[in-house]
C-alpha positions in Angstrom: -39.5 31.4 -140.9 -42.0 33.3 -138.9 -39.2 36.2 -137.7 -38.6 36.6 -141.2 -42.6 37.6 -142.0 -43.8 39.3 -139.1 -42.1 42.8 -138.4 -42.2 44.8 -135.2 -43.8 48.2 -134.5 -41.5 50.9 -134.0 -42.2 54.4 -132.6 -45.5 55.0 -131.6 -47.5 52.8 -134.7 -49.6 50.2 -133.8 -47.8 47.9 -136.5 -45.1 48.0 -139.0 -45.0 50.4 -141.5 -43.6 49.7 -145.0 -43.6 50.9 -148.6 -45.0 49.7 -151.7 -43.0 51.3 -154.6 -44.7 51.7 -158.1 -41.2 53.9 -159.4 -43.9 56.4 -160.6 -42.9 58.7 -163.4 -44.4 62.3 -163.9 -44.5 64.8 -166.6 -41.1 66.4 -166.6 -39.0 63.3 -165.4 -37.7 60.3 -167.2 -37.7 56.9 -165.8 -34.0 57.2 -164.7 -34.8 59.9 -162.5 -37.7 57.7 -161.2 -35.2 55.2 -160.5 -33.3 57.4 -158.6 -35.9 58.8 -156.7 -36.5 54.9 -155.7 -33.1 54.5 -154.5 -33.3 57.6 -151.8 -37.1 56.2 -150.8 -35.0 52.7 -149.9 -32.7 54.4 -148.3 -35.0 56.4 -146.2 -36.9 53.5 -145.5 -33.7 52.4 -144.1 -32.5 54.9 -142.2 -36.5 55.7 -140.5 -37.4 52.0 -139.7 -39.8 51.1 -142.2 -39.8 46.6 -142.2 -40.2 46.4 -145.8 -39.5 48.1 -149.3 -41.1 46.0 -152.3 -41.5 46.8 -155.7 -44.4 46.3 -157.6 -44.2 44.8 -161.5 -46.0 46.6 -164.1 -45.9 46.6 -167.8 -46.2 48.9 -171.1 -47.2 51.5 -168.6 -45.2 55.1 -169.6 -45.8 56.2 -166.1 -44.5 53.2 -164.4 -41.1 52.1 -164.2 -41.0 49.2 -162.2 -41.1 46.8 -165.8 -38.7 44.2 -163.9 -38.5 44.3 -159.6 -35.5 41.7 -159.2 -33.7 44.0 -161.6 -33.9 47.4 -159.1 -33.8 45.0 -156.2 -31.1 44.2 -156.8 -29.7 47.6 -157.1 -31.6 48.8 -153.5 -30.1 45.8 -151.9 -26.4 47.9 -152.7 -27.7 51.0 -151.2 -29.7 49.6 -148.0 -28.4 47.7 -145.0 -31.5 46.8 -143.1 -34.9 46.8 -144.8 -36.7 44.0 -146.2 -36.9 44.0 -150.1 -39.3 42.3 -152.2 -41.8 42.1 -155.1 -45.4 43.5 -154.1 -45.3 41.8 -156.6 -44.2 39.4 -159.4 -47.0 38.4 -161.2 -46.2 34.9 -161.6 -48.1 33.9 -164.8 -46.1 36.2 -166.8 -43.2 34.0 -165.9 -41.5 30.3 -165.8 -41.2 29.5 -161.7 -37.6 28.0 -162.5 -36.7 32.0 -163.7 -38.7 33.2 -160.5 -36.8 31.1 -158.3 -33.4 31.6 -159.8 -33.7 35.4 -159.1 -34.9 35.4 -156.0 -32.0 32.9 -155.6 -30.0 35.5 -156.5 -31.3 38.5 -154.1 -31.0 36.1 -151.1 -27.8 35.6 -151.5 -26.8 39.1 -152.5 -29.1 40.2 -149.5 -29.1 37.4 -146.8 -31.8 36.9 -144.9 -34.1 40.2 -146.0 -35.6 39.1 -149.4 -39.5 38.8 -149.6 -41.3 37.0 -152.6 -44.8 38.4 -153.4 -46.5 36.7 -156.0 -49.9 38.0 -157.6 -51.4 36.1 -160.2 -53.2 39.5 -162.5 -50.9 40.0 -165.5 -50.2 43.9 -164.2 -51.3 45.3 -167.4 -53.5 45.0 -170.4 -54.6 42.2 -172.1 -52.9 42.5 -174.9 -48.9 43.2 -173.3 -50.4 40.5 -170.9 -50.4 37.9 -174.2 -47.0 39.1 -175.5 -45.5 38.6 -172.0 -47.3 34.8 -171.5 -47.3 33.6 -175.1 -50.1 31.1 -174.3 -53.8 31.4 -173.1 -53.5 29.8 -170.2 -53.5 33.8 -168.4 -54.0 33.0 -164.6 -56.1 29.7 -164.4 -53.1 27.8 -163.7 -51.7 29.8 -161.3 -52.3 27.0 -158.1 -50.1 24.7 -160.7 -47.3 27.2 -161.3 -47.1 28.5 -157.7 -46.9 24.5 -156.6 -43.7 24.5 -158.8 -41.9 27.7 -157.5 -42.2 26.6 -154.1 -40.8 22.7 -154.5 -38.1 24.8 -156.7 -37.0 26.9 -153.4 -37.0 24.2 -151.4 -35.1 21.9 -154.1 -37.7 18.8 -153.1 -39.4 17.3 -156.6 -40.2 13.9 -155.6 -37.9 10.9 -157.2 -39.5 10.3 -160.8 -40.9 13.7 -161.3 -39.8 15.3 -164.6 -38.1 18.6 -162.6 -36.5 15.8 -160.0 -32.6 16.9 -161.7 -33.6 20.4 -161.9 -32.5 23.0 -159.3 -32.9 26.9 -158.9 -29.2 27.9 -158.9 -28.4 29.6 -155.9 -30.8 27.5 -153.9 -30.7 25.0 -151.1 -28.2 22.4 -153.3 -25.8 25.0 -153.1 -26.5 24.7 -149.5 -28.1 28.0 -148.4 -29.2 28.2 -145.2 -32.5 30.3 -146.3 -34.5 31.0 -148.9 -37.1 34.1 -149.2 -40.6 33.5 -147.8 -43.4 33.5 -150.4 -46.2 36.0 -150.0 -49.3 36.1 -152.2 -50.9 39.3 -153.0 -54.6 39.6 -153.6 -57.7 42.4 -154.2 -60.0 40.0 -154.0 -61.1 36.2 -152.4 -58.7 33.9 -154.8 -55.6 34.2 -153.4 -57.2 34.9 -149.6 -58.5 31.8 -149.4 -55.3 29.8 -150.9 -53.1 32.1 -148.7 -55.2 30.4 -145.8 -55.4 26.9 -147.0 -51.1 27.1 -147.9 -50.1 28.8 -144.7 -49.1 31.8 -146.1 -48.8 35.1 -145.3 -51.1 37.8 -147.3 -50.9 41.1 -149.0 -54.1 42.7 -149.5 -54.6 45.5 -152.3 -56.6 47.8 -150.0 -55.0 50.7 -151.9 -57.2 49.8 -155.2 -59.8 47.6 -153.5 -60.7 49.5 -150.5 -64.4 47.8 -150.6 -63.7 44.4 -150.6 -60.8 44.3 -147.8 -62.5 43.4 -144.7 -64.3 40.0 -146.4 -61.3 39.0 -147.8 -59.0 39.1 -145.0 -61.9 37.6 -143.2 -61.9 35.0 -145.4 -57.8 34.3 -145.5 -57.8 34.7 -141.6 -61.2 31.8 -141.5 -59.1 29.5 -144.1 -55.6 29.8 -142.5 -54.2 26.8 -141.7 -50.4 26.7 -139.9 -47.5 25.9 -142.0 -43.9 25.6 -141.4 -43.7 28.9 -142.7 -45.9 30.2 -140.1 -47.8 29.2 -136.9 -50.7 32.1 -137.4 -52.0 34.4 -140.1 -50.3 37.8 -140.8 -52.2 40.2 -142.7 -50.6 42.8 -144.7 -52.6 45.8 -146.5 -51.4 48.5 -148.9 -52.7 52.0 -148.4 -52.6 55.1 -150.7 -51.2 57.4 -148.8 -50.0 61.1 -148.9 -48.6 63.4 -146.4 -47.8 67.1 -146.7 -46.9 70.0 -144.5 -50.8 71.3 -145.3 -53.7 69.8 -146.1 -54.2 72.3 -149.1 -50.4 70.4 -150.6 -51.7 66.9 -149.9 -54.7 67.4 -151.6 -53.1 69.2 -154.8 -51.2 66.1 -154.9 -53.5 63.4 -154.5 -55.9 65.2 -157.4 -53.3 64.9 -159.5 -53.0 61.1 -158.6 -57.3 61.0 -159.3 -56.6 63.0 -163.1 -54.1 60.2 -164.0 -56.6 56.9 -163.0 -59.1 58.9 -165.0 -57.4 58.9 -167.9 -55.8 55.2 -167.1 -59.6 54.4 -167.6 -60.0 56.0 -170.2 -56.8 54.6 -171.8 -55.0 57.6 -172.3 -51.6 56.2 -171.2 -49.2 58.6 -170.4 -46.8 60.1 -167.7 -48.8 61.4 -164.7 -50.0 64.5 -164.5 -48.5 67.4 -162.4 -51.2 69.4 -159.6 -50.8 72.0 -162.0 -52.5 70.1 -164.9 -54.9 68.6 -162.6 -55.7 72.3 -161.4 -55.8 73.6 -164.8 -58.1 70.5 -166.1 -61.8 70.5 -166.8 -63.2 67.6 -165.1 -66.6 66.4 -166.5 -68.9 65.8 -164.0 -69.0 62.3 -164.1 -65.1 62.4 -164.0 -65.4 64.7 -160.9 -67.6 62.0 -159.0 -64.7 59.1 -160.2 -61.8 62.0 -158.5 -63.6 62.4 -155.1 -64.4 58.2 -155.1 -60.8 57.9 -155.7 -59.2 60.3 -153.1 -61.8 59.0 -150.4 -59.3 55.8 -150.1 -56.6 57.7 -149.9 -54.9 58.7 -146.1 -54.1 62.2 -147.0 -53.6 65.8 -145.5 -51.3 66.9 -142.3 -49.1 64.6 -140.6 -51.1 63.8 -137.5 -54.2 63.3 -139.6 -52.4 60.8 -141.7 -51.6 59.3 -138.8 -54.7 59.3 -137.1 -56.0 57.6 -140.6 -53.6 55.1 -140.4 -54.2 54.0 -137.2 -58.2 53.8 -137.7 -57.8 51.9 -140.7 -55.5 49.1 -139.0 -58.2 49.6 -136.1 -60.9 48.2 -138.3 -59.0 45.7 -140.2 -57.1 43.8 -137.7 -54.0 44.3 -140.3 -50.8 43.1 -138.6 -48.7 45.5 -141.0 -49.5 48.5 -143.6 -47.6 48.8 -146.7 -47.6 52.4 -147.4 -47.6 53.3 -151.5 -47.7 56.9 -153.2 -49.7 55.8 -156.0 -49.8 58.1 -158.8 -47.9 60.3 -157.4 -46.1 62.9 -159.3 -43.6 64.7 -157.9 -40.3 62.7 -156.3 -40.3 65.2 -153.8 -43.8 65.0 -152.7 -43.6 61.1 -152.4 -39.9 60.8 -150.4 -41.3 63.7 -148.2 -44.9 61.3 -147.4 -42.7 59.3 -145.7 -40.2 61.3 -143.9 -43.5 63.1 -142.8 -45.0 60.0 -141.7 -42.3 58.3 -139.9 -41.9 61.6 -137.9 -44.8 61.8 -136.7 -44.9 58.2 -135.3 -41.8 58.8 -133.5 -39.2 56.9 -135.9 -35.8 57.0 -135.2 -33.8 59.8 -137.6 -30.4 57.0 -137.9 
């Protein structure tokens, strides 16, 4: 199982590159556009080397589209021959594990042997969707319980007596598949570190909206790893905001956009994100100004080589053994597929 988690380096980066894919939607579009703006970013990631593609699940969120990940994964698995695809991820409280393990059942066999299972346990939303989604209030406390479940479902191995013994995730190993997807967890902050550790699993840190906290809790998931038959070492993934232009006027337009749609996120004004013209024309208090420039100073932005160069400091100082590239709240279509096209040229990628 390890060849199936760790990726190799291609080009000149230090470490895999891959993409984290929110299916943003912008002022002007409509989520089927979004959706089809996903397709082409799998299929680039294809064609330019990238190890992974994942989606990430979000709900009741205008300006995300990415409601349901098995759903378009299973559509990116038609259109991609290569790349890993996977959930970054499914936040497993707002679901049964039989249902979890059913559909990733499902993509492995549509998509043998490049299928990743990412499993958060935050609701990916507010409070309220997060109760009509979950029907109980249990939320996450149970999440140890639920993610004990999905994995004895993959692997079809209830003990005799137990009251899911006669249960099995259909496809899944009584079917006889040779493979089933490895299981990720995704964190921002010690939680799931520290249980990635303890289960032998590999983790999927959310640098890209918990820049401040990465380097303790990768230190802690590398200091509680303990070997698993899913893997012999720890293997640290982090997601990045990232955006790469021709000039470092574009990428900044672009990423101020990004900064006018967490502000008003915060300040719950849901809507579809805002264009750089609206962020240009918009008159930022001053205390929403201060939240922009703490926003975009996580953010890997400007030329080419200087995302480059940002990218390989950043995976300098963390140790990470892959970074998960993501466009958050970006936009335009364009600007997004062109971040990476940008990107994998300048580390060398191949062009097939």
């Amino acid at each position: 199982m390890n060849d199936a988690i760790r990726g190799t380096a291609r080009g000149t980066a230090p470490v895999p590159l891959s993409v984290l894919d929110l299916v943003p939607v912008g002022t002007g579009t409509t989520p089927a556009q979004a959706l089809r703006s996903s397709i082409e970013l799998s299929r680039i990631a294809d064609r330019r080397g990238y190890h992974r593609h994942w989606i990430a699940e979000h709900h009741s969120a205008p300006s995300v589209a990415s409601s349901s990940p098995a759903v378009i994964l299973a559509h990116l698995a038609a259109h991609t021959q290569r790349v890993r695809l996977g959930s970054g991820g499914v936040m497993l409280p707002n679901h049964p594990p039989l249902i979890i393990a059913e559909q990733f059942g499902v993509l492995e066999a549509l998509a043998p042997g490049r299928v990743d299972l990412g499993l958060g346990r935050a609701p990916g939303t507010d409070p309220a969707t997060a109760a009509a989604l979950r029907r109980s209030d249990q939320g996450g406390g149970d999440f140890p319980q639920q993610l004990s479940d999905l994995l004895r479902f993959l692997d079809d191995d209830f003990p005799a007596g137990h009251p899911y013994a006669r249960v099995h995730a259909v496809p899944g190993p009584v079917q006889g598949a040779t493979s089933r997807p490895p299981v990720w967890l995704l964190g921002s902050s010690g939680f799931s570190a520290r249980l990635a550790g303890t289960l032998g699993l590999p983790f999927a840190f959310a640098h890209h909206f918990s820049a401040d906290n990465t380097v303790a809790a990768l230190d802690l998931y590398r200091q509680s790893f303990r070997p698993s038959t899913l893997l012999d070492a720890p293997y640290v993934l982090i997601s990045v905001n990232t955006m790469a232009a021709d000039t470092e006027r574009e990428a900044h337009r672009q990423v101020m956009a990004g900064a006018l749609a967490m502000i008003q996120l915060h300040a719950g004004r849901l809507g579809l994100l805002p264009s750089p013209e609206e962020a240009e024309a918009y008159d930022f208090t001053s205390a929403e100004w201060k939240f922009a420039q703490n926003w975009i100073a996580d953010i890997v932005h400007g030329t080419p080589d200087a995302v480059r160069n940002g990218l390989n400091a950043l995976q300098q100082r963390t140790g990470a053994d892959e970074l998960m590239l993501t466009t958050l709240m970006s936009h335009s279509n364009d600007a997004r597929l062109r971040t990476y096209e940008l990107i994998a040229d300048a580390y060398g990628f191949p062009q097939d």
